[in-house]
C-alpha positions as CSV (number, residue, x, y, z in Angstrom):
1,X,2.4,28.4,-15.8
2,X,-1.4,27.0,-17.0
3,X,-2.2,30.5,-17.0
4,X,0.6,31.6,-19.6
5,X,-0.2,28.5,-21.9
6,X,-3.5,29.8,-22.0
7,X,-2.6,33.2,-23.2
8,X,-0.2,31.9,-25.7
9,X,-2.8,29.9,-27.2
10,X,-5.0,32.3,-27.6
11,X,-2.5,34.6,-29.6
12,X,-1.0,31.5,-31.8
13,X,-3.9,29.6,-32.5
14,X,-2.6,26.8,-34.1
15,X,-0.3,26.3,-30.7
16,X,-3.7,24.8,-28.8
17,X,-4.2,22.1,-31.9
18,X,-0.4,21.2,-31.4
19,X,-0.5,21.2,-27.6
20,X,-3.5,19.1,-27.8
21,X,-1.9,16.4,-30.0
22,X,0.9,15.9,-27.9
23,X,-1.2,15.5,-25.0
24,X,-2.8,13.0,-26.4
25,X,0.2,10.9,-27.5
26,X,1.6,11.2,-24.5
27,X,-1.8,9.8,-22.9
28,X,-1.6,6.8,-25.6
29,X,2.6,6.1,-24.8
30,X,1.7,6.0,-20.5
31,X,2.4,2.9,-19.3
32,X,-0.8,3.7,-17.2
33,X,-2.5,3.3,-20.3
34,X,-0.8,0.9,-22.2
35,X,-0.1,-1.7,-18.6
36,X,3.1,-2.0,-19.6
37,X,5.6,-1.8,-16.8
38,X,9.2,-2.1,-16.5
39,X,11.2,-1.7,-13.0
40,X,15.0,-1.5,-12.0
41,X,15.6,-3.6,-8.4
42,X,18.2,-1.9,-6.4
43,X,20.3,-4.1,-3.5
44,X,18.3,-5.2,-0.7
45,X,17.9,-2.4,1.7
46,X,16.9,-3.9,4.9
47,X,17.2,-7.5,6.6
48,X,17.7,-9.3,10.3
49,X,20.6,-8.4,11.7
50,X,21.5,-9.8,15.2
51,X,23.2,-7.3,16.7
52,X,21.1,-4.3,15.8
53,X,17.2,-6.1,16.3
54,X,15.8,-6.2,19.7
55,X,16.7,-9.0,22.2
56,X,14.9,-12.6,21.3
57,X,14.5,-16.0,22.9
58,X,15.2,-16.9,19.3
59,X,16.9,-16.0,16.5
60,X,15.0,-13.5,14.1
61,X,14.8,-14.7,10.3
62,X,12.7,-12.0,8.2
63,X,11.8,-8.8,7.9
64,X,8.4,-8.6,6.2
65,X,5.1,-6.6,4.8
66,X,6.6,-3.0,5.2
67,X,4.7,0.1,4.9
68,X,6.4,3.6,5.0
69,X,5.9,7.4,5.5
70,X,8.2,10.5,4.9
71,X,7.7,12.8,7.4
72,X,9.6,15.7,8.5
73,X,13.2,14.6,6.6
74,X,12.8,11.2,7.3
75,X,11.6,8.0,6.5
76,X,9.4,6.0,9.0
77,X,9.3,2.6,8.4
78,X,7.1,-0.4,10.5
79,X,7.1,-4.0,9.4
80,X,6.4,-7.6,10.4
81,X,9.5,-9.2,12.1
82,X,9.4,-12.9,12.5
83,X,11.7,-15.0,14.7
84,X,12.2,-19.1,15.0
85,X,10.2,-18.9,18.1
86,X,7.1,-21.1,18.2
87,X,3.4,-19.6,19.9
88,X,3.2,-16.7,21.5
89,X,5.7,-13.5,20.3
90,X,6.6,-15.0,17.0
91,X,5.4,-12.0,14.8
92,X,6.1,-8.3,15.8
93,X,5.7,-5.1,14.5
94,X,9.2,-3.2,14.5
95,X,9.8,0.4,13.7
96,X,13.2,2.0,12.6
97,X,13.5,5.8,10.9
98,X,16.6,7.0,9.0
99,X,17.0,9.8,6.4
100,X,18.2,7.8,3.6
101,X,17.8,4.6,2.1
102,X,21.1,3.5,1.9
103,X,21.6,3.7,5.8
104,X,18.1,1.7,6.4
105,X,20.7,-1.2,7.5
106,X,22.2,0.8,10.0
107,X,19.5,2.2,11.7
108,X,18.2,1.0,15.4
109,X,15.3,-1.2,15.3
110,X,12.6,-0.7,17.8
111,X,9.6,-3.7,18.6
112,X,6.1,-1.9,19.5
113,X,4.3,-3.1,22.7
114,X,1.4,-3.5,21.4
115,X,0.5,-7.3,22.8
116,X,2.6,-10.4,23.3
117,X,0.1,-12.3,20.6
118,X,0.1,-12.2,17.2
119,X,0.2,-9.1,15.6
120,X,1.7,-8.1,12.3
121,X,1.3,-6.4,8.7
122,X,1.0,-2.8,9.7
123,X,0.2,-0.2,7.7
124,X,0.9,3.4,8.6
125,X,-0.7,7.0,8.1
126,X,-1.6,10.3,9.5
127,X,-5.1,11.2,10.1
128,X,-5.8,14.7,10.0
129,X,-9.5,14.9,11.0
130,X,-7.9,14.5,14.9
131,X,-4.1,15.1,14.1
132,X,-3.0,11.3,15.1
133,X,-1.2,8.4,13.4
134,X,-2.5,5.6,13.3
135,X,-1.3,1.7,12.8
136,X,-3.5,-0.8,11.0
137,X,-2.7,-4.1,11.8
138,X,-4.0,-7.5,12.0
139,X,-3.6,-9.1,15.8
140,X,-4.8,-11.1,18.4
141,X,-4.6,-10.8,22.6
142,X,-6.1,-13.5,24.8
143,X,-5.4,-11.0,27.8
144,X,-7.6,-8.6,26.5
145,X,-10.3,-10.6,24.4
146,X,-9.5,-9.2,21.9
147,X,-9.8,-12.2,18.8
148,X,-7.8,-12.1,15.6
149,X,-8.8,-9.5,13.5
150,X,-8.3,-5.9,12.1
151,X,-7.1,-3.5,14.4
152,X,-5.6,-0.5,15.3
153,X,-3.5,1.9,17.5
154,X,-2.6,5.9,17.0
155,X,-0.4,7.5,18.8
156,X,0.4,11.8,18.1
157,X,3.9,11.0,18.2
158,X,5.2,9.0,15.1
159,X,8.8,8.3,15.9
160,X,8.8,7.4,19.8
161,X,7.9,3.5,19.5
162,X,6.9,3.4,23.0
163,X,3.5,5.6,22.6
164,X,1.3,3.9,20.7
165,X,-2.3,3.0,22.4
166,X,-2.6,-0.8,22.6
167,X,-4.7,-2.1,20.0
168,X,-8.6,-2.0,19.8
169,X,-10.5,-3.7,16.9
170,X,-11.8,-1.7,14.1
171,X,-15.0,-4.2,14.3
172,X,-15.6,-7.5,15.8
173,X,-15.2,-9.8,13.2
174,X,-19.0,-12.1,13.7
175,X,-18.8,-15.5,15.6
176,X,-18.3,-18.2,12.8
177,X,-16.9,-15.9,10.3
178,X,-13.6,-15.8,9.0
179,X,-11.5,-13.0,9.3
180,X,-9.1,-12.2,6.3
181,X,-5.8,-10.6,6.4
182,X,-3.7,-7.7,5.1
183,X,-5.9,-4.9,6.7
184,X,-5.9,-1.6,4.7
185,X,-7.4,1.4,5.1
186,X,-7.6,4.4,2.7
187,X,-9.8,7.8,2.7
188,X,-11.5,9.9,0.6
189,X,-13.7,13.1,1.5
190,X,-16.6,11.7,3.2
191,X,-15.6,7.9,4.2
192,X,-12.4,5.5,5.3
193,X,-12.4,2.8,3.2
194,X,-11.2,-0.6,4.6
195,X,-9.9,-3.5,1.9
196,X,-8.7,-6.6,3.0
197,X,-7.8,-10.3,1.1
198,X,-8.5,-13.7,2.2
199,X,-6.0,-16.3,0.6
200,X,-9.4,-17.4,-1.9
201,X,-8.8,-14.8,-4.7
202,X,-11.0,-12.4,-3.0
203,X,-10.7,-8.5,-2.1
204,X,-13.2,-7.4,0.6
205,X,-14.7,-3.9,1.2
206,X,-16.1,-2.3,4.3
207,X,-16.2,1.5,4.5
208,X,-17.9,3.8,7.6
209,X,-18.0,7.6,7.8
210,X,-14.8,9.8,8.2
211,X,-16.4,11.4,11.3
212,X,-16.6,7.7,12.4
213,X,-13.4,6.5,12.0
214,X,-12.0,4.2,13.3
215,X,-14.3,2.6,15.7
216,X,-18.0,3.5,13.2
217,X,-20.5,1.9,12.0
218,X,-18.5,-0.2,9.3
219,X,-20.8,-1.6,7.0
220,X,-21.0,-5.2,6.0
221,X,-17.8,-6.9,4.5
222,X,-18.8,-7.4,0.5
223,X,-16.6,-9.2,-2.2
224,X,-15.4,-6.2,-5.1
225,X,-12.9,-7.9,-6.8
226,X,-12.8,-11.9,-7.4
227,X,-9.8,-12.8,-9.7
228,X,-6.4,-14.9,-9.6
229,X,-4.8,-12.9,-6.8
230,X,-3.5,-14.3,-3.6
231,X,-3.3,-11.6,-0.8
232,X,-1.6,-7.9,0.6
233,X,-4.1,-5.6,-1.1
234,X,-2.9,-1.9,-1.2
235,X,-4.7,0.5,-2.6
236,X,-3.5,4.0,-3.1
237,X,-5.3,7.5,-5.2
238,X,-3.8,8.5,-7.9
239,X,-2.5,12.0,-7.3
240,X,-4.1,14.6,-9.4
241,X,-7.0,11.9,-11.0
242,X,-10.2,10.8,-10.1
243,X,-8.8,7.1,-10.4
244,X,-7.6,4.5,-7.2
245,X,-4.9,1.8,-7.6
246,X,-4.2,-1.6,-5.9
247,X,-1.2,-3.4,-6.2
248,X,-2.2,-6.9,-4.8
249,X,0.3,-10.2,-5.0
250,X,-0.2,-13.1,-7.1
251,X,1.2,-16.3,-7.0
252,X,3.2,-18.4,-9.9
253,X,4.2,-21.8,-9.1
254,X,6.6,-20.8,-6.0
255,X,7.1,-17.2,-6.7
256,X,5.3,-14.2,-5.5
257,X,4.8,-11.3,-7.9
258,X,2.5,-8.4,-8.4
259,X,-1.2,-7.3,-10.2
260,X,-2.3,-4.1,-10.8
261,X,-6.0,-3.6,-10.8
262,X,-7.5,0.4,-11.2
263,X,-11.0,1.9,-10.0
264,X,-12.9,5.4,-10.2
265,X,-14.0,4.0,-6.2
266,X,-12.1,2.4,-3.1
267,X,-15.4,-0.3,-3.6
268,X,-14.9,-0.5,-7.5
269,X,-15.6,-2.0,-10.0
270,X,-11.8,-2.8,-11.1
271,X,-10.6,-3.3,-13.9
272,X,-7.5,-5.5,-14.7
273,X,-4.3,-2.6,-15.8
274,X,-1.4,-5.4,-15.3
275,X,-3.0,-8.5,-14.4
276,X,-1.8,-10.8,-15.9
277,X,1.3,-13.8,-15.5
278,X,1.8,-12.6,-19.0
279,X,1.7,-8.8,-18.3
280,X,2.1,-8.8,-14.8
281,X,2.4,-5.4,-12.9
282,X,6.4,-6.9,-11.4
283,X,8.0,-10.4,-11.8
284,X,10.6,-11.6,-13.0
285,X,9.2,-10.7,-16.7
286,X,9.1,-7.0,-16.3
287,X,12.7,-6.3,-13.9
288,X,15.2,-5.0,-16.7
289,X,17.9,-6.1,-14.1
290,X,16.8,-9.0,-13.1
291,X,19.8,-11.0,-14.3
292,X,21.3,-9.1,-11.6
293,X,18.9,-9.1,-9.0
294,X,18.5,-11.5,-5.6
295,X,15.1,-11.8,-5.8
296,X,12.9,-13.8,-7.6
297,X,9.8,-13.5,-5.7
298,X,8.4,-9.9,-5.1
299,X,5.7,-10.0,-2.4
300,X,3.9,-7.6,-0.1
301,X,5.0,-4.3,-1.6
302,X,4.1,-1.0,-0.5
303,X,4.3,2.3,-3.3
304,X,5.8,5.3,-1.7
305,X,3.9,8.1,-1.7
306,X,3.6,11.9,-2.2
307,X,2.2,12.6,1.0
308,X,1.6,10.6,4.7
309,X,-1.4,11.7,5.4
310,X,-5.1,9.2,5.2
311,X,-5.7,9.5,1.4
312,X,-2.6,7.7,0.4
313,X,-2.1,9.7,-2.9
314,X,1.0,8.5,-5.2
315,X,2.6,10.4,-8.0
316,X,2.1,8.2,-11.1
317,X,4.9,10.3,-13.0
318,X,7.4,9.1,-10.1
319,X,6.8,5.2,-8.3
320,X,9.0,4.0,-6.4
321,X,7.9,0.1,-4.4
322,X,9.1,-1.3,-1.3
323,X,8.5,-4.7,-1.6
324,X,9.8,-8.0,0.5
325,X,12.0,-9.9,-1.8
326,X,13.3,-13.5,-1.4
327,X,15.5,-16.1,-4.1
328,X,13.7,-19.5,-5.2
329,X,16.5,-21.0,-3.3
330,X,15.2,-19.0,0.2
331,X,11.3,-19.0,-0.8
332,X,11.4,-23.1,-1.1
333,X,13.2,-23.8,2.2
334,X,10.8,-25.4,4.6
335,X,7.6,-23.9,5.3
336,X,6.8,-20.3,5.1
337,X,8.2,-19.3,8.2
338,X,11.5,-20.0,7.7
339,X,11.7,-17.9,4.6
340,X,14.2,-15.0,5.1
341,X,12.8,-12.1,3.8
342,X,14.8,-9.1,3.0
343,X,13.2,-5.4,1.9
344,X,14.3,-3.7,-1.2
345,X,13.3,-1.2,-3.7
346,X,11.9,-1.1,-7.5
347,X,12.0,1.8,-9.3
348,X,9.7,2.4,-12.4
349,X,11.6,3.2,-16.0
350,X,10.7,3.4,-19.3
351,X,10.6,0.3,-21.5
352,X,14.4,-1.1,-22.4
């Protein structure tokens, strides 16, 4: 097709200086130029359901902080389950997988044995330098050592919940150093980038070799973004550009909502694209439906992407966003644990 164009303009000259033009009004009318973004929020797609989660000592409440691959006709889905239980074995990463979205509900829900401590906020890809998937997750086990921090576990086989490796740290997060949270990890040619929040308005770097990963020589955590901005950093490459993206979530008042911030590299600088309670990447501001939607806070989303494998590309001519959603009524009862979080979808449109 580029090919033809060519040869056409070469014939009809005046066809390049009118293909030209459009291109760039087209550039100048992209909401990835302009920051302007405007979403549709389908029904919620996914919550706790007694009878189909695993068995509990307590009754679960939320289903939280997804992150999702499509891989051979399916979707593959893990997340942070939370039950009323106090101490150990109150967060877990589940696993379901189901063909469409509309039968997410109905699909059987698997916990990982990973550890009985804390572990939860996965994030999932394919590594092809050694053909394995991996989890990255933030967890804790006393049996083991093994202090709270970022982690991870691979397994070659993404949809049999019972083979991941138990999880190993990425690093060893320094004695008297805080670790942060929402562990993310994305790759480009020569490196594996790790980004990660820490509740203070802060988005941390580390990166170490591909041929390194995951257990290399990561360098020293450094601040690359500073702004008001609250946690789950995800960043993503923007399929066919030299240009990154991270959606990160923001707080107003007692709602959750969405920033997006856009960089050339994983370790910046970035720039503000949607930043903004004014011009926000999603809240309640920019959800042409929301007068019809049952969420008013939209936290920990997750873009769906083109591909599953470690570079994390996303088509920015198609975005879809998995996101936990709750109602003020559900995000202001008790503390934050008791919050029942549901998953559902946004879908990018053009401007009402």
């Amino acid at each position: 097709m580029i090919q033809k164009k060519i040869v056409i303009a070469s014939v009809v000259g005046y066809c390049t200086l009118a293909f030209s033009l459009n291109s760039v009004v087209d550039a100048q009318d992209s909401v990835w130029e302009t920051g302007k973004f405007h979403w549709k929020v389908g029904p919620p797609i996914l919550s706790v359901s007694q009878e189909r989660l695993p068995n509990s000592e307590a009754p679960w409440v939320a289903v939280k902080d997804p992150s999702v691959v499509r891989f051979d006709g399916e979707w593959h889905l893990f997340c942070t389950l939370r039950n009323q239980k106090t101490g150990k074995g109150r967060i877990r990463i589940g696993y379901c997988n189901f063909d469409k979205w509309s039968e997410a509900n109905q699909a059987d829900w698997h916990l990982l044995d990973l550890t009985l401590d804390y572990h939860g906020a996965p994030q999932i890809f394919f590594f092809e330098p050694d053909q394995r998937w991996y989890l990255i997750y933030q967890a804790a086990d006393e049996s083991r050592g093994l202090r709270y921090g970022p982690c991870y576990s691979n397994t070659a086989t993404i949809d049999d919940p019972t083979s991941w490796s138990k999880p190993e740290p990425l690093y060893v997060v320094p004695e008297g150093k805080k670790a942060g949270l929402d562990y993310w990890v994305i790759c480009d040619q020569t490196h594996a980038h790790l980004l990660f929040t820490s509740l203070d308005g802060r988005i941390w770097h580390s990166q170490t070799a591909l041929n390194r990963f995951p257990q290399g020589d990561w360098t020293t955590q450094q601040v690359v973004l500073e702004a008001d901005l609250f946690e789950a950093s995800h960043t993503y490459k923007m399929l066919g550009q030299d240009q990154f993206l991270t959606l990160v979530e923001a707080q107003d008042g007692r709602r959750r909502y969405f920033k997006f911030f856009t960089a050339i590299h994983p370790a910046g600088p970035w720039r503000p694209l949607a930043a903004t309670r004014g011009n926000p990447a999603v809240s309640v501001n920019n959800v042409v439906n929301q007068d019809q939607s049952w969420a008013t806070s939209y936290s920990h989303g997750e873009i769906l992407r083109s591909g599953y494998n470690q570079h994390l590309e996303i088509d920015p001519k198609s975005v879809q966003l998995i996101f936990q959603g709750a109602n003020d009524q559900e995000y202001q009862r008790g503390q934050y644990g008791d919050i029942t979080w549901q998953l559902g979808l946004l879908q990018l449109v053009d401007a009402p």
